[in-house]
Residue frames as qw, qx, qy, qz and C-alpha x, y, z in Angstrom:
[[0.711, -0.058, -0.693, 0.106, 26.06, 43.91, 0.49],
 [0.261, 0.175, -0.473, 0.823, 27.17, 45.78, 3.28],
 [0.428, -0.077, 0.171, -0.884, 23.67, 47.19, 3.68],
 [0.744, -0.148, -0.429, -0.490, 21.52, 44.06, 3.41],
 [0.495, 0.053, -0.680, 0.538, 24.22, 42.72, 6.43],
 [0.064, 0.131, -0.587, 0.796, 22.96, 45.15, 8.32],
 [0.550, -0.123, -0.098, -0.820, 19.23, 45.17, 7.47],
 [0.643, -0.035, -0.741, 0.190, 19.52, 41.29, 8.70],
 [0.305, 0.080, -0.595, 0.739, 21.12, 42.27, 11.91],
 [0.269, -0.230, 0.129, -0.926, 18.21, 45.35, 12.39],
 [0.708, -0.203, -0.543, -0.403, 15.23, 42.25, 11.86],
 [0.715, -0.153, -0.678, 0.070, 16.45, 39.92, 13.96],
 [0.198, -0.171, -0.652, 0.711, 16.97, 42.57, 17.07],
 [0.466, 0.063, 0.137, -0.872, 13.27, 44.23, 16.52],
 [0.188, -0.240, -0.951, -0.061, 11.70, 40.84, 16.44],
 [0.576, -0.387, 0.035, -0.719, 9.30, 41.48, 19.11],
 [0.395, -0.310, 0.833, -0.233, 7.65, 38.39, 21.24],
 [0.852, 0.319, 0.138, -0.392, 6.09, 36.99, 18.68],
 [0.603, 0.666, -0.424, 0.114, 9.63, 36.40, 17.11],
 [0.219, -0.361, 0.803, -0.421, 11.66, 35.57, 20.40],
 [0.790, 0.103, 0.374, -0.475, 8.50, 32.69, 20.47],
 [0.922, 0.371, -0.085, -0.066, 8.49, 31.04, 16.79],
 [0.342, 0.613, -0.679, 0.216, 12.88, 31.15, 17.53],
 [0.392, -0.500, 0.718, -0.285, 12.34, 28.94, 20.60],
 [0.258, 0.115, -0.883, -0.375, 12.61, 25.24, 19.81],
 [0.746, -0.113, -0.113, -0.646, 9.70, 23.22, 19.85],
 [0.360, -0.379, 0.835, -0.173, 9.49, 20.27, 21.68],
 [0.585, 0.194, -0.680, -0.397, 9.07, 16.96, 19.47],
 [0.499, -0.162, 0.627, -0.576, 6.94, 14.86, 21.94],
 [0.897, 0.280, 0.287, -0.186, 4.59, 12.82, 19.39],
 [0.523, 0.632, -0.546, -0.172, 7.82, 12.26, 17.17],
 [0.062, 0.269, -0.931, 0.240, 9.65, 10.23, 20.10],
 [0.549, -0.021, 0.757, -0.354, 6.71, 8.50, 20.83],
 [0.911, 0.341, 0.103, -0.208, 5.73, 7.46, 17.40],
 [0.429, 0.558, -0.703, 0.100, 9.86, 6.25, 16.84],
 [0.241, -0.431, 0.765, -0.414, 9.24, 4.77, 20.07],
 [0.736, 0.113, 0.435, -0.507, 6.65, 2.48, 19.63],
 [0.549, 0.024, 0.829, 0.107, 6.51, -0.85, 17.67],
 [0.378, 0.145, -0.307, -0.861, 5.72, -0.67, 14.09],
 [0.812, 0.078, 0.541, -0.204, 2.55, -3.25, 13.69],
 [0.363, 0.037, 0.869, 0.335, 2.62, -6.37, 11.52],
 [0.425, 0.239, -0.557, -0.672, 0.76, -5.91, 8.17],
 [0.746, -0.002, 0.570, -0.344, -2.40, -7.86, 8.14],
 [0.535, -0.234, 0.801, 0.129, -2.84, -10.75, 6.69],
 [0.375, 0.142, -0.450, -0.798, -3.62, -10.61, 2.75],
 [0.815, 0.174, 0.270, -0.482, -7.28, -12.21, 2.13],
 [0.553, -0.203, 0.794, 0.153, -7.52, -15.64, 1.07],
 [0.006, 0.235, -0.620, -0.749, -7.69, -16.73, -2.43],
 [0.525, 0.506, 0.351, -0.588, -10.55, -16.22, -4.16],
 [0.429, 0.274, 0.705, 0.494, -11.17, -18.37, -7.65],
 [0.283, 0.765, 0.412, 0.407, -13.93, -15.85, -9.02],
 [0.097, 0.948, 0.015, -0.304, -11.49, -12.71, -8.71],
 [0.480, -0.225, 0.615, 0.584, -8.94, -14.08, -10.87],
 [0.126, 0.457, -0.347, -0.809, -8.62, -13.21, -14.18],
 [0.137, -0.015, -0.898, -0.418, -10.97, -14.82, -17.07],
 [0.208, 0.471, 0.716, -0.471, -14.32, -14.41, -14.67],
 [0.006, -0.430, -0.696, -0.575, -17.36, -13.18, -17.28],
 [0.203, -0.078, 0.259, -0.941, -19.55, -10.92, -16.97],
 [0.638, -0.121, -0.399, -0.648, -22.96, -12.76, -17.94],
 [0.820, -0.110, -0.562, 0.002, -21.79, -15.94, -15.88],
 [0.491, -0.787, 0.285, -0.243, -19.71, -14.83, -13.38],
 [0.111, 0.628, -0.750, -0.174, -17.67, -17.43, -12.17],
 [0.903, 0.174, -0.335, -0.204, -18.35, -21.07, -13.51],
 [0.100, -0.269, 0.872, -0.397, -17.70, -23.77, -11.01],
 [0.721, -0.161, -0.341, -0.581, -20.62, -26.03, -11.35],
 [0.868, -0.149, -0.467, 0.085, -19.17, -29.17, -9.60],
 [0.526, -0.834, 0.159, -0.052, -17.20, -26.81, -6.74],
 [0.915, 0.140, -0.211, 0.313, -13.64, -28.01, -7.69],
 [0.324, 0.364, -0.199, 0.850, -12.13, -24.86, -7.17],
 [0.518, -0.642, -0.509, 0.245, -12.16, -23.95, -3.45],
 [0.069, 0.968, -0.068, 0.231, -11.92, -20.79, -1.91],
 [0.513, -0.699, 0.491, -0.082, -8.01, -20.59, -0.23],
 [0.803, -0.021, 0.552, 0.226, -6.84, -23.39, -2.45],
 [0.073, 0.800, -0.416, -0.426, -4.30, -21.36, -4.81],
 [0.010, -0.404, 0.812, 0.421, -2.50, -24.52, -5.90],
 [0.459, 0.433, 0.719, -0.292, -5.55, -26.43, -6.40],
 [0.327, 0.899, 0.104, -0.273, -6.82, -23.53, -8.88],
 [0.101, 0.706, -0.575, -0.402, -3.38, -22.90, -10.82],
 [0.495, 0.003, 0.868, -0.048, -3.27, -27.03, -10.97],
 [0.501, 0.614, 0.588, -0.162, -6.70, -27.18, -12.58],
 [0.359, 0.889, -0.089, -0.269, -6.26, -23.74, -14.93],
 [0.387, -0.599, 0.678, 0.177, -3.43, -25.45, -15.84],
 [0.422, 0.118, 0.899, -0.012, -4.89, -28.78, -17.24],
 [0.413, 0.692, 0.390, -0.445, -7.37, -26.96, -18.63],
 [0.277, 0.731, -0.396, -0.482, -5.13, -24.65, -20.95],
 [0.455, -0.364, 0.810, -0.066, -3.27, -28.00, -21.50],
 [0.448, 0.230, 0.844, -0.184, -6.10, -29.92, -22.92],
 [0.512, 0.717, 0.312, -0.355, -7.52, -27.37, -24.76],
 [0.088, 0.772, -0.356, -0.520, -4.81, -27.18, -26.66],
 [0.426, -0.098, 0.898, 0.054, -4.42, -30.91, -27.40],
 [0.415, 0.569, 0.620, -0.345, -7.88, -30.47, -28.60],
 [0.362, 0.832, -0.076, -0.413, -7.50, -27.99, -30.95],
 [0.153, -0.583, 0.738, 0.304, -4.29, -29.81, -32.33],
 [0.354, -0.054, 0.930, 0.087, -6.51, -32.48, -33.38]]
Protein backbone atom coordinates (compact mmCIF):
# COMPACT_ATOMS: atom_id res chain seq x y z
CA UNK A 1 0.00 0.00 0.00
CA UNK A 2 2.68 2.00 1.14
CA UNK A 3 4.31 1.70 -2.28
CA UNK A 4 1.39 2.43 -4.62
CA UNK A 5 1.08 5.87 -2.10
CA UNK A 6 4.08 6.72 -3.26
CA UNK A 7 3.98 5.71 -6.96
CA UNK A 8 0.78 8.25 -6.96
CA UNK A 9 2.75 10.98 -5.41
CA UNK A 10 5.94 10.19 -8.12
CA UNK A 11 3.01 10.63 -11.28
CA UNK A 12 1.52 13.48 -10.28
CA UNK A 13 5.06 15.47 -9.69
CA UNK A 14 6.61 14.19 -13.26
CA UNK A 15 3.49 15.21 -15.04
CA UNK A 16 5.15 17.35 -17.48
CA UNK A 17 3.10 20.35 -19.40
CA UNK A 18 0.96 18.36 -20.96
CA UNK A 19 -0.32 17.30 -17.42
CA UNK A 20 -0.03 20.77 -15.55
CA UNK A 21 -2.54 21.68 -18.89
CA UNK A 22 -5.38 18.82 -18.90
CA UNK A 23 -5.24 19.71 -14.53
CA UNK A 24 -6.18 23.33 -15.31
CA UNK A 25 -9.94 23.91 -15.26
CA UNK A 26 -11.66 24.49 -18.29
CA UNK A 27 -13.76 27.23 -18.75
CA UNK A 28 -17.61 26.31 -19.31
CA UNK A 29 -18.59 29.24 -21.66
CA UNK A 30 -21.29 27.45 -24.04
CA UNK A 31 -22.75 25.74 -20.79
CA UNK A 32 -23.70 29.30 -19.19
CA UNK A 33 -24.92 30.43 -22.26
CA UNK A 34 -27.05 27.54 -23.19
CA UNK A 35 -28.59 27.67 -19.14
CA UNK A 36 -28.79 31.17 -19.95
CA UNK A 37 -30.96 31.42 -22.67
CA UNK A 38 -34.76 30.75 -22.97
CA UNK A 39 -35.82 27.30 -23.62
CA UNK A 40 -38.21 27.67 -26.94
CA UNK A 41 -41.89 26.74 -27.00
CA UNK A 42 -42.56 23.35 -28.72
CA UNK A 43 -44.24 23.84 -31.99
CA UNK A 44 -47.43 23.47 -32.57
CA UNK A 45 -48.66 19.70 -33.21
CA UNK A 46 -50.19 19.49 -36.95
CA UNK A 47 -53.76 19.69 -37.37
CA UNK A 48 -56.00 16.80 -37.50
CA UNK A 49 -56.01 14.84 -40.25
CA UNK A 50 -59.22 12.31 -40.90
CA UNK A 51 -57.21 10.00 -43.45
CA UNK A 52 -54.29 9.30 -40.82
CA UNK A 53 -56.46 7.91 -38.30
CA UNK A 54 -56.84 4.53 -37.81
CA UNK A 55 -59.25 2.26 -40.17
CA UNK A 56 -57.86 4.18 -43.56
CA UNK A 57 -57.48 1.15 -46.43
CA UNK A 58 -55.15 0.53 -48.47
CA UNK A 59 -57.05 0.09 -51.96
CA UNK A 60 -59.35 3.20 -51.07
CA UNK A 61 -57.52 5.25 -49.00
CA UNK A 62 -59.62 7.40 -47.18
CA UNK A 63 -63.46 7.40 -48.04
CA UNK A 64 -65.13 10.72 -47.65
CA UNK A 65 -67.22 11.04 -50.71
CA UNK A 66 -69.60 13.85 -49.52
CA UNK A 67 -66.48 15.80 -47.50
CA UNK A 68 -68.11 15.53 -43.99
CA UNK A 69 -65.07 14.99 -42.29
CA UNK A 70 -62.89 18.14 -42.39
CA UNK A 71 -59.41 18.48 -41.99
CA UNK A 72 -58.82 20.19 -38.14
CA UNK A 73 -62.28 19.16 -37.08
CA UNK A 74 -61.34 16.38 -34.34
CA UNK A 75 -64.77 16.57 -32.71
CA UNK A 76 -66.58 16.62 -35.86
CA UNK A 77 -64.69 13.21 -36.86
CA UNK A 78 -64.95 11.36 -33.33
CA UNK A 79 -68.87 12.68 -33.48
CA UNK A 80 -69.41 11.04 -36.86
CA UNK A 81 -67.05 7.66 -36.12
CA UNK A 82 -69.11 7.56 -33.37
CA UNK A 83 -72.65 7.34 -35.00
CA UNK A 84 -71.32 5.27 -37.31
CA UNK A 85 -70.09 2.41 -34.85
CA UNK A 86 -73.51 3.18 -33.19
CA UNK A 87 -75.66 2.37 -36.09
CA UNK A 88 -73.86 -0.33 -37.29
CA UNK A 89 -74.49 -2.02 -34.51
CA UNK A 90 -78.26 -1.38 -34.34
CA UNK A 91 -78.10 -2.84 -37.72
CA UNK A 92 -76.63 -5.89 -37.10
CA UNK A 93 -78.98 -6.36 -33.97
CA UNK A 94 -81.74 -6.53 -36.33
Amino acid sequence: MAVAALGRAGNQRSRGVAGKAAAKPVEKVAVEDAAEAEPEAPPPPPPFDPANEVGVTAPLGFFDPLGFSKVGDEEGFRNLRLAEIKHARVAMMA
